[in-house]
NULO-66276 format. One record per residue: residue in one letter; x, y, z of N, C-alpha, C in turn. Coordinates in pm, whole numbers, padded with zeros to 5 digits, always signed. Example, Ala and Ser with C-alpha at 12.3 -4.5 7.8 and 13.67 -1.06 7.14 Angstrom:
A+01319-00569+00780+01230-00450+00780+01320-00330+00780/S+01285-00225+00708+01367-00106+00714+01290+00003+00787/
END
This chain:
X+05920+06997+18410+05917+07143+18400+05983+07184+18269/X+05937+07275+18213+05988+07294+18060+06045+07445+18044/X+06145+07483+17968+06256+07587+17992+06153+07708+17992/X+06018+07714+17931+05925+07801+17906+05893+07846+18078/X+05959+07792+18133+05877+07797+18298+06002+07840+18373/X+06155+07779+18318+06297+07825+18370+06338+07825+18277/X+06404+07962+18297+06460+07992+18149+06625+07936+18125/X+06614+07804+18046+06742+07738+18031+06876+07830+18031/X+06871+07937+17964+07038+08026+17945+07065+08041+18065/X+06977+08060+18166+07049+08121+18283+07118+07956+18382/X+07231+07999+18470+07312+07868+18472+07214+07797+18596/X+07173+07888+18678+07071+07805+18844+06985+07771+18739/X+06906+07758+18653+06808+07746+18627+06823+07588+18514/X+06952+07599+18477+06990+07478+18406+07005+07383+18515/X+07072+07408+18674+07126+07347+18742+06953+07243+18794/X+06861+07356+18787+06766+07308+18851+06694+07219+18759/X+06709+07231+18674+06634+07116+18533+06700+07012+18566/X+06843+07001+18546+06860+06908+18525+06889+06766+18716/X+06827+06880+18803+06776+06794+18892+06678+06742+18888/X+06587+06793+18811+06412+06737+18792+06446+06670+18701/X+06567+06611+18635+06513+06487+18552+06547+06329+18614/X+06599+06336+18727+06559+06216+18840+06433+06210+18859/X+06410+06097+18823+06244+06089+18841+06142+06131+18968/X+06252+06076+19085+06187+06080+19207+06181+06219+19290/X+06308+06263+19216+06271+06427+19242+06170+06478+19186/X+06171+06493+19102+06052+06513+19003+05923+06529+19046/X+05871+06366+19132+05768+06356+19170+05759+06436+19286/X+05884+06424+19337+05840+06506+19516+05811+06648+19444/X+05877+06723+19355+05845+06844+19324+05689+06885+19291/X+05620+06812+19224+05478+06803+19161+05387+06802+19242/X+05463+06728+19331+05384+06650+19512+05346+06775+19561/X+05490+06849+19577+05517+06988+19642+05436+07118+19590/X+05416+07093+19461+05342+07231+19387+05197+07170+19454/X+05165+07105+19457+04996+07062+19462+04980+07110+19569/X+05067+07082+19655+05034+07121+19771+05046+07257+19844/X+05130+07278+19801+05174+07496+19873+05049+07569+19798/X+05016+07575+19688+04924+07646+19609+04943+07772+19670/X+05045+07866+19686+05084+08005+19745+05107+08092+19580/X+05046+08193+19629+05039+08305+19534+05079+08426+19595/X+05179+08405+19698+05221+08533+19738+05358+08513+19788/X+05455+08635+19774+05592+08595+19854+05620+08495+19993/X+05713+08473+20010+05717+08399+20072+05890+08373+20164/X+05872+08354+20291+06031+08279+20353+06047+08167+20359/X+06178+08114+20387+06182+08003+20406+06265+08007+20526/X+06222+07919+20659+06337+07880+20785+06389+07753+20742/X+06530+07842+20742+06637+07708+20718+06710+07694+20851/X+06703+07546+20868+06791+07494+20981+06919+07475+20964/X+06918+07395+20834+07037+07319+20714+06991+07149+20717/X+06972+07102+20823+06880+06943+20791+06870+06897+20639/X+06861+06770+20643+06787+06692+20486+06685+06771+20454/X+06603+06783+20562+06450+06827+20549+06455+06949+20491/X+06500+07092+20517+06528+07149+20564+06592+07225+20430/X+06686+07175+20385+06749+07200+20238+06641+07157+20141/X+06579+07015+20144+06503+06980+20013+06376+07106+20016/X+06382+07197+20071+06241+07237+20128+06344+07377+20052/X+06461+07385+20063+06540+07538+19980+06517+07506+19861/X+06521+07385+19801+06552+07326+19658+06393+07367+19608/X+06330+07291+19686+06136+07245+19622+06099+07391+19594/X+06138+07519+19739+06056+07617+19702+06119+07727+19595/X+06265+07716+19565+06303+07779+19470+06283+07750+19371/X+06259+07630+19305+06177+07628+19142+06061+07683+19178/X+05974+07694+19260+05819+07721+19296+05811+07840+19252/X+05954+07946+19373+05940+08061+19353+05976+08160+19147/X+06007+08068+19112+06096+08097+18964+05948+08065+18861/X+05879+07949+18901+05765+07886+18843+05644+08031+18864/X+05629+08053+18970+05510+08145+19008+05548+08298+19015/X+05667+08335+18973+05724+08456+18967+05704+08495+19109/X+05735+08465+19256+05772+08510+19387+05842+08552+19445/X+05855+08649+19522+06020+08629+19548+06006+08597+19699/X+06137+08525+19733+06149+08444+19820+06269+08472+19923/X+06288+08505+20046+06457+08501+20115+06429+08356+20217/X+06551+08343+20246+06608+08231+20324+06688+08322+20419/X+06594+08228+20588+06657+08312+20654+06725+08180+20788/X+06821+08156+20836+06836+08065+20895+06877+08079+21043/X+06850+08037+21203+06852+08170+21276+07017+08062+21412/X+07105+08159+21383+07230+08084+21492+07164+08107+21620/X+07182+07989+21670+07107+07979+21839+07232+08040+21901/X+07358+08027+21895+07496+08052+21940+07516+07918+22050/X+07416+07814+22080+07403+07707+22183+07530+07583+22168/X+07577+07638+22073+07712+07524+22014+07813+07608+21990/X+07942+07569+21997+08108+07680+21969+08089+07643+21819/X+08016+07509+21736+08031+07540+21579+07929+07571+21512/X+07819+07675+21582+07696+07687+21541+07716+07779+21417/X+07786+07877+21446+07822+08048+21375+07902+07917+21218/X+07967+07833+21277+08072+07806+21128+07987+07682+21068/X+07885+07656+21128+07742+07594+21041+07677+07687+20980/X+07671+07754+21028+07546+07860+20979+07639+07899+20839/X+07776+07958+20824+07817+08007+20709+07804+07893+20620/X+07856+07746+20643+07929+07662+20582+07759+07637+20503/X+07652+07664+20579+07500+07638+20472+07468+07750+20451/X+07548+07857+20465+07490+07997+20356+07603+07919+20181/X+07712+07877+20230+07819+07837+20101+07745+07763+20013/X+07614+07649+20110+07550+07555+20017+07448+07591+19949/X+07377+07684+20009+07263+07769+19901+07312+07886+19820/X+07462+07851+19853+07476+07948+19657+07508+07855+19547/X+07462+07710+19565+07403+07664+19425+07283+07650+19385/X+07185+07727+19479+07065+07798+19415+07109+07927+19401/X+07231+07990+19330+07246+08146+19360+07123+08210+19449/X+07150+08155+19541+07053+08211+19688+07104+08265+19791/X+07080+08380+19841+07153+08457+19930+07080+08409+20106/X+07175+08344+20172+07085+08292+20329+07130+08396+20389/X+07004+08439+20469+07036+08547+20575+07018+08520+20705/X+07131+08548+20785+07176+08467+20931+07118+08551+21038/X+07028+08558+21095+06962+08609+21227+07041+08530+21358/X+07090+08603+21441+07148+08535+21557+07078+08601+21691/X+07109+08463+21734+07038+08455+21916+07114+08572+21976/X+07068+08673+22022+07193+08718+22118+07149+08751+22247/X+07225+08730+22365+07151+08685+22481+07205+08589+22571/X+07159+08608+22717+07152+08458+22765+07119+08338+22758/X+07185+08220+22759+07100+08103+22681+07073+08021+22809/X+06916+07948+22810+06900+07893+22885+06979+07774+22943/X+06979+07659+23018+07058+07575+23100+06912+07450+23106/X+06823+07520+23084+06729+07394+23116+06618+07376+23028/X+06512+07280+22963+06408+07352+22856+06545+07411+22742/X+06563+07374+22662+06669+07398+22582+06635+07428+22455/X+06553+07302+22425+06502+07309+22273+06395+07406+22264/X+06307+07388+22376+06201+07467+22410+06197+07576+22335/X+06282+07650+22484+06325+07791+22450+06352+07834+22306/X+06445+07772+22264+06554+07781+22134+06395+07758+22017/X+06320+07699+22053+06213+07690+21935+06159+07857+21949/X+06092+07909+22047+06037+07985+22063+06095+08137+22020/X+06245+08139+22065+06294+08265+22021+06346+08229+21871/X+06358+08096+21822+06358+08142+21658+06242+08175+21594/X+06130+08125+21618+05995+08184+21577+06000+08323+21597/X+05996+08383+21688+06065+08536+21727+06118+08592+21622/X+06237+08529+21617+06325+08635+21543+06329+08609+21407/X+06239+08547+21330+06190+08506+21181+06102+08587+21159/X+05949+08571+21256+05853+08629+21255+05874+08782+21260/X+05979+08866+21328+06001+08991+21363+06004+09048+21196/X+06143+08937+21164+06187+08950+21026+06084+08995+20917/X+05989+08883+20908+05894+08851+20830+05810+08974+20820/X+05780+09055+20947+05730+09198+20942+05816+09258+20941/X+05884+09331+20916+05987+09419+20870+05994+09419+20740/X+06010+09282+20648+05999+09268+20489+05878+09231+20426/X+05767+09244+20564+05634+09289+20500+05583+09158+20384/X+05646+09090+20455+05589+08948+20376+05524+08841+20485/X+05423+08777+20451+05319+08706+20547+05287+08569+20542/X+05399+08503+20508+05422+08315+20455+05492+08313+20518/X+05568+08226+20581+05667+08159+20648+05669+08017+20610/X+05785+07910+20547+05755+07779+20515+05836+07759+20630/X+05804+07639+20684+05869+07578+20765+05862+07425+20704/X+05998+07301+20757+06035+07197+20720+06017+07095+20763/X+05875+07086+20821+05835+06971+20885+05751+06898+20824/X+05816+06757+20831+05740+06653+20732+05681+06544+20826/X+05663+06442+20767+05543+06331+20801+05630+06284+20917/X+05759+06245+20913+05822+06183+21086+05793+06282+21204/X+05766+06425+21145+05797+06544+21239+05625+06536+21270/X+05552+06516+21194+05416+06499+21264+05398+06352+21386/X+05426+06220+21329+05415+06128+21412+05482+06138+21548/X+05636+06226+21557+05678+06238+21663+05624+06358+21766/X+05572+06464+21701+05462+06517+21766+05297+06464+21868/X+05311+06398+21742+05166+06270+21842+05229+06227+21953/X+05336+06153+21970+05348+06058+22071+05433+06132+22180/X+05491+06297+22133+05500+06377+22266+05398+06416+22320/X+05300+06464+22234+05170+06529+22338+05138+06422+22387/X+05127+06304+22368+05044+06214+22468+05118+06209+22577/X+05275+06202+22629+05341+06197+22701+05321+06337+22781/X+05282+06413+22694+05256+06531+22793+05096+06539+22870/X+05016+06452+22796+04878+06479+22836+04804+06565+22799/X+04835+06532+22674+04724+06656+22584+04604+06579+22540/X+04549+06639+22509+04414+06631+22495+04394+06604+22342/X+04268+06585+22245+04237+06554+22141+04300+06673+22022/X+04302+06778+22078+04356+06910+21957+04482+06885+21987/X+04591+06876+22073+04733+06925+22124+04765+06739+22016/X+04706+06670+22006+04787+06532+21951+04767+06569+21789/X+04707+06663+21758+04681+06611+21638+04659+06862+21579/X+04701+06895+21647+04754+07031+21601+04862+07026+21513/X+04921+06957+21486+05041+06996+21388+04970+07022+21242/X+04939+07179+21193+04855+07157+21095+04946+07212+20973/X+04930+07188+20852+05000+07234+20720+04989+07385+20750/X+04892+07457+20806+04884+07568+20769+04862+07670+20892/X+04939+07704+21000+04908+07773+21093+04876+07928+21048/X+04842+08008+21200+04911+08140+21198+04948+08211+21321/X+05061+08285+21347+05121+08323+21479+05123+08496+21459/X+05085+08600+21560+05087+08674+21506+05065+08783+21419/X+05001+08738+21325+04943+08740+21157+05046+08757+21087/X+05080+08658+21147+05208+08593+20970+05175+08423+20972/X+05167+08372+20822+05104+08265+20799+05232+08144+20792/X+05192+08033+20918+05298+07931+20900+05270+07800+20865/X+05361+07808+20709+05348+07671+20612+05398+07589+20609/X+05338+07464+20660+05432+07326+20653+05428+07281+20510/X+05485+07267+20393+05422+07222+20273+05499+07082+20237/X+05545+06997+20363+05599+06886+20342+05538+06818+20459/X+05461+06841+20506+05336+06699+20594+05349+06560+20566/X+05356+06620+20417+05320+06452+20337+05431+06389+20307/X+05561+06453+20303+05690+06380+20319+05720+06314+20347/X+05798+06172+20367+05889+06111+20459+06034+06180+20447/X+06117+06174+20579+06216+06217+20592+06338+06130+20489/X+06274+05973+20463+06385+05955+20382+06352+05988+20223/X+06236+06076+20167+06219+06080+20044+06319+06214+20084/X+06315+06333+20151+06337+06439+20122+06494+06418+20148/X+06540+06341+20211+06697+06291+20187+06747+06289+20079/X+06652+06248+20024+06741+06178+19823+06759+06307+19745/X+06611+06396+19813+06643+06542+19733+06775+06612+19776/X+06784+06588+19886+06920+06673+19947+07020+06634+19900/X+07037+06480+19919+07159+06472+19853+07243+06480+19743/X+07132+06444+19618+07113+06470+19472+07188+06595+19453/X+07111+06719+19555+07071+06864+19500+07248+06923+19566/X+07293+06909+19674+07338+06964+19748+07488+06819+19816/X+07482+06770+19784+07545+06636+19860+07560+06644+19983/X+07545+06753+20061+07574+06742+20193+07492+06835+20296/X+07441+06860+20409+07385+06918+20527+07478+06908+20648/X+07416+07007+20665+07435+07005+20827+07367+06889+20922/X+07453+06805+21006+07422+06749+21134+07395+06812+21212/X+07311+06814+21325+07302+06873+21440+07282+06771+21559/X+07392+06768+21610+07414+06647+21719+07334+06628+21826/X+07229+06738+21836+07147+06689+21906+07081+06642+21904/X+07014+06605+21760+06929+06491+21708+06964+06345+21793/X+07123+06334+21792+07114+06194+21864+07165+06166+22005/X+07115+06323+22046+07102+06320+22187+06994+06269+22270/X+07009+06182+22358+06918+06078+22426+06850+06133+22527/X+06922+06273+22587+06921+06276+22695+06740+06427+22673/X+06718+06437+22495+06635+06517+22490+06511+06399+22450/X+06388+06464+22483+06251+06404+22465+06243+06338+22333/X+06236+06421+22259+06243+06431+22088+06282+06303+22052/X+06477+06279+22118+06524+06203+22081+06464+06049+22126/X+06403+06024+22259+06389+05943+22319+06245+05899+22237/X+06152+06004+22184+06052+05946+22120+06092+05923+21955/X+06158+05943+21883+06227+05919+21803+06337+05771+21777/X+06347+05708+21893+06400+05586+21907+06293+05508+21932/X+06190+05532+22017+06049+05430+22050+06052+05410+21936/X+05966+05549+21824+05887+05511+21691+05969+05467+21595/X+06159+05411+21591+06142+05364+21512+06218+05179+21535/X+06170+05139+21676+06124+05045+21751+05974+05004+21724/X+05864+05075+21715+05767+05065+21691+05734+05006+21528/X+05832+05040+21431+05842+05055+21263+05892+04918+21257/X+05999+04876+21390+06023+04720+21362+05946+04546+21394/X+05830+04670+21456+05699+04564+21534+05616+04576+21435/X+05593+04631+21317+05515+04680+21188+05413+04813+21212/X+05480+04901+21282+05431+05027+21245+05355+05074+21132/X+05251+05102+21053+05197+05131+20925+05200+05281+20919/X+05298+05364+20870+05262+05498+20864+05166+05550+20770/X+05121+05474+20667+04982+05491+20597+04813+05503+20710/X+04882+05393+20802+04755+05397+20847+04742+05423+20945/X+04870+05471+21027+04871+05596+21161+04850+05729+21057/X+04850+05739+20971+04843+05895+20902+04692+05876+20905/X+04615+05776+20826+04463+05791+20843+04369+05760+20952/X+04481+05782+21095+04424+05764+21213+04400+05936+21240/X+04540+05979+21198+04532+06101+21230+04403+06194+21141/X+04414+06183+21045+04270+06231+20968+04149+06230+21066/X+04137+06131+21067+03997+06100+21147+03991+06138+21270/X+04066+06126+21373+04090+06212+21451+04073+06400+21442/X+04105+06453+21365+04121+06595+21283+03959+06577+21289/X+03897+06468+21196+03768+06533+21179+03646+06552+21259/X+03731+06460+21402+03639+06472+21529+03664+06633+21622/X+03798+06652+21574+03845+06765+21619+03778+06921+21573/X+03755+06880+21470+03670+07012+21315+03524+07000+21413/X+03453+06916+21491+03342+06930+21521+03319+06994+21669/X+03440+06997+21728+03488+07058+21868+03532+07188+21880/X+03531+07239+21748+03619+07381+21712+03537+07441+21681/X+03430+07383+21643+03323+07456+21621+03228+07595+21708/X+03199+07464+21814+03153+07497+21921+03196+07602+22038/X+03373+07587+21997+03443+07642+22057+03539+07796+22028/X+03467+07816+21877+03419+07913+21800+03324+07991+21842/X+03207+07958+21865+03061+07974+21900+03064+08049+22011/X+03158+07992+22093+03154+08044+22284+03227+08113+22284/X+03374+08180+22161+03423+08295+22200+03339+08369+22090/X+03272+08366+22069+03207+08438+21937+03093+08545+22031/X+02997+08442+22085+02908+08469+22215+02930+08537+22354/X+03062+08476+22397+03032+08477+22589+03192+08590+22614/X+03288+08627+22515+03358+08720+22531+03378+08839+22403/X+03430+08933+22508+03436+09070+22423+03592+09108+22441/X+03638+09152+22335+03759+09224+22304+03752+09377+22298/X+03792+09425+22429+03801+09591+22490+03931+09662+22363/X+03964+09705+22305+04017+09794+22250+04120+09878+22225/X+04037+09979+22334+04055+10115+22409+04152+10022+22551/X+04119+09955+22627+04224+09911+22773+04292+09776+22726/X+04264+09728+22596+04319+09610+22524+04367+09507+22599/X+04175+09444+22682+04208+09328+22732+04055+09278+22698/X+04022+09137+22736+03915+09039+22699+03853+09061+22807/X+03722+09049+22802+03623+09015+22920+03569+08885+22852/X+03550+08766+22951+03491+08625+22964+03338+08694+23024/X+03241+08686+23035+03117+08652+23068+03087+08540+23129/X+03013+08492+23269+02972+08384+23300+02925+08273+23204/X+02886+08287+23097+02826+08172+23046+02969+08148+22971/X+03086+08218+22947+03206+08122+22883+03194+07998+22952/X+03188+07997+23083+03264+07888+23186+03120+07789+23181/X+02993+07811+23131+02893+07689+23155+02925+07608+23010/X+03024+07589+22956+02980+07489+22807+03082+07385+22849/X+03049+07285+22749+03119+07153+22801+03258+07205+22852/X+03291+07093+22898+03440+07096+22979+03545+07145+22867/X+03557+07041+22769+03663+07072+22684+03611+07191+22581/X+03533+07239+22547+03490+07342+22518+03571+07466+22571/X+03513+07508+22726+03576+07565+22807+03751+07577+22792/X+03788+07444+22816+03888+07441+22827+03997+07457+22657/X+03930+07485+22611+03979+07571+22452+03963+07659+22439/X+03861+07729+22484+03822+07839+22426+03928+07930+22529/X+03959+07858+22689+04030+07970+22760+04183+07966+22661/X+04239+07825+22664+04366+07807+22597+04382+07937+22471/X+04269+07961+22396+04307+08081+22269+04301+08183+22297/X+04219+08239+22396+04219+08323+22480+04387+08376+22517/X+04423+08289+22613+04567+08324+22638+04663+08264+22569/X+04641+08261+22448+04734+08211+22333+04720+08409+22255/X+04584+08417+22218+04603+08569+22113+04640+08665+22284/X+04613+08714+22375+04645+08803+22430+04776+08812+22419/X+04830+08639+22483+04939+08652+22511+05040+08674+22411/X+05013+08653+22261+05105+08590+22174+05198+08519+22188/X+05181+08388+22239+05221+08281+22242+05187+08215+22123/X+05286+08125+22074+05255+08069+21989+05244+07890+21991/X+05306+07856+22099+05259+07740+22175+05132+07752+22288/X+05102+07676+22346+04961+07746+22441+05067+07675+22587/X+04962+07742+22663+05038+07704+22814+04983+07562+22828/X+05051+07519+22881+05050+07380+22956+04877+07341+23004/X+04846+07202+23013+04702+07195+23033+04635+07180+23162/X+04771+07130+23253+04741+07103+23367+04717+07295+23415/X+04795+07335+23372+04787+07502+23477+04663+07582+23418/X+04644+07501+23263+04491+07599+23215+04356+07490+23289/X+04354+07388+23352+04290+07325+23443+04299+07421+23572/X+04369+07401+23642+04426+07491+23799+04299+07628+23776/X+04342+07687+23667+04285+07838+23629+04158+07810+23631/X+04082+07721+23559+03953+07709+23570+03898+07671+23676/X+04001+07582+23738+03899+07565+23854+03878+07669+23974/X+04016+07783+23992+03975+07910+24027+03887+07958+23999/X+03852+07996+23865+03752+08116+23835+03611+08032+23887/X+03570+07929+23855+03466+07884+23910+03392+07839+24039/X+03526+07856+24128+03543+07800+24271+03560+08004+24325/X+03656+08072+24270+03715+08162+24414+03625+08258+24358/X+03556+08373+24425+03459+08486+24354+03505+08560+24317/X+03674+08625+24344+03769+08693+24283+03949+08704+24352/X+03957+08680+24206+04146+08680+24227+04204+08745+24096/X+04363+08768+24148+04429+08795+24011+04548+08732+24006/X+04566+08670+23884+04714+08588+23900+04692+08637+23734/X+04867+08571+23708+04949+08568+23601+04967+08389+23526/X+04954+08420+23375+04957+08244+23343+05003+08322+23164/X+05085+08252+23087+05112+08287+22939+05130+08392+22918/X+05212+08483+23004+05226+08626+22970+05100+08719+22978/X+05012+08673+23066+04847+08696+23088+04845+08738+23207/X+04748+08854+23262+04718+08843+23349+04582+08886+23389/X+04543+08793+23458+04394+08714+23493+04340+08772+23605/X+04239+08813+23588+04164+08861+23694+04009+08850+23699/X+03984+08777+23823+03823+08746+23833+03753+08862+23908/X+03647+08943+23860+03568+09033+23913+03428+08974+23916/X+03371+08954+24039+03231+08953+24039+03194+08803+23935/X+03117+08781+23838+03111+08699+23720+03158+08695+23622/X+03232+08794+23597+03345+08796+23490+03524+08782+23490/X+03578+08734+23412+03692+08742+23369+03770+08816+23304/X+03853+08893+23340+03915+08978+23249+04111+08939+23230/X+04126+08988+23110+04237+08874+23053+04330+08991+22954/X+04463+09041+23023+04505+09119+22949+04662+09072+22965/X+04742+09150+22852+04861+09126+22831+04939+09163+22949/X+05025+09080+23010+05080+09096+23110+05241+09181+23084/X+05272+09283+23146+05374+09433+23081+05542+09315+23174/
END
């Protein structure tokens, strides 16, 4: 990067040169531009993680490079007594990007069970709220190539199906605010070297090597699995190919909400049509999942076994009404109707 791009007098901007002249930073940075290709403002969710920081570092030259402007927003769960004196101690570390972190806190009852769950869902919440309020429509998030593989081998444990193993995509959207993974292609120990280089130190979060969570327990398999010769080159080009069987299923499943339902307006709920429910199985069984993913705004989908249960109602009982994803479902006659549940 050449001072024509950061302007050397200023002192962050010296600080940041002279991290890009480690080579290997360097490359992850270049890695990093190829890949975000964003031309519009942008956030960043900071946890404080390796990941997490190199991802404060990568997108603040980006933002300086492409003239953006950018906040960091990082959100206290309050789920720990040293959560609040983490959260400051990594606002202290991003003021050697003279970067101002802004602390969103949980406030509330905290769950006892489903922990991470939860705690995922209401920080998406309270980012996303953010994110409309400052009228900006990027969100980066810090998930790299370990955070995809350990995704695979939970949905299978959960029984997902061909999209739920292989959804973790660079580029979501929840809402209509756009969520960017722009480190997919990462390994967790390249983006280490950036952290440490940049910042010497992060935040731990001890629940990483808590056993007693899923995460953690698939996180010890796969790197049991790495000592039997795991190839993450060529579980990554499993996952591709997989994706591109997936691109031909989405299609279809495009097609059938495109066709067999209507979006009411005026009483702002969906009607299904009988022919939703005649297309292949897994067809069906996607097209309902987005269904009560946009009504509901959910940003995870409900579980597959209970969007099974549901179908086999509507096709079996001639009319009912139940509740499923903040949805509530009601069969009339041959149709389905599908509205936000108050």
């Amino acid at each position: 990067m050449s001072p024509k791009n950061l302007n050397a007098s200023n002192k962050t901007h010296k600080f940041l040169l002279n991290q890009l002249k480690d080579k290997q930073t360097s490359k992850i940075y270049k890695k990093f531009e190829k890949n975000l290709k964003l031309k519009e403002d942008f956030i960043v969710a900071v946890s404080g993680g390796p990941d997490s920081l190199a991802l404060c570092f990568l997108s603040k030259i980006y933002s300086i490079k492409k003239d953006l402007k950018v906040k960091y927003l990082h959100v206290d769960h309050k789920l720990r007594n040293n959560s609040t004196k983490e959260a400051k101690f990594l606002k202290l570390l991003l003021k050697k990007l003279s970067t101002n972190l802004e602390i969103l806190t949980w406030v509330g009852k905290k769950p006892k069970s489903n922990i991470q769950s939860i705690a995922r869902d209401k920080r998406y919440a309270l980012i996303i709220n953010k994110a409309k309020k400052l009228k900006i429509n990027n969100i980066l998030l810090g998930h790299h190539n370990d955070d995809l593989i350990e995704n695979f081998f939970i949905r299978i444990l959960r029984g997902s199906g061909l999209n739920g193993m292989v959804s973790f995509d660079q580029r979501t959207n929840l809402s209509n605010i756009n969520l960017i993974r722009p480190l997919l292609k990462f390994s967790k120990k390249n983006l280490e070297h950036t952290t440490k280089k940049v910042f010497k130190n992060y935040v731990e979060d001890p629940s990483n090597k808590n056993d007693e969570f899923k995460r953690v327990k698939i996180r010890n398999f796969i790197k049991n699995l790495e000592l039997e010769g795991l190839d993450n080159d060529k579980f990554n080009l499993t996952i591709k190919n997989l994706k591109f069987a997936n691109e031909s299923i989405k299609y279809f499943v495009e097609k059938n909400l495109k066709d067999n339902s209507t979006i009411t307006n005026i009483n702002k709920f969906v009607i299904l049509n009988k022919n939703f429910f005649l297309q292949p199985e897994e067809v069906v069984f996607r097209s309902l999942t987005e269904v009560l993913k946009a009504v509901g705004k959910k940003y995870y989908p409900v579980r597959g076994k209970k969007i099974d249960n549901l179908i086999y109602r509507i096709k079996n009982d001639n009319s009912f009404m139940t509740t499923l994803g903040n949805c509530v479902i009601k069969k009339v006659n041959n149709s389905v109707l599908v509205s936000k549940e108050r």
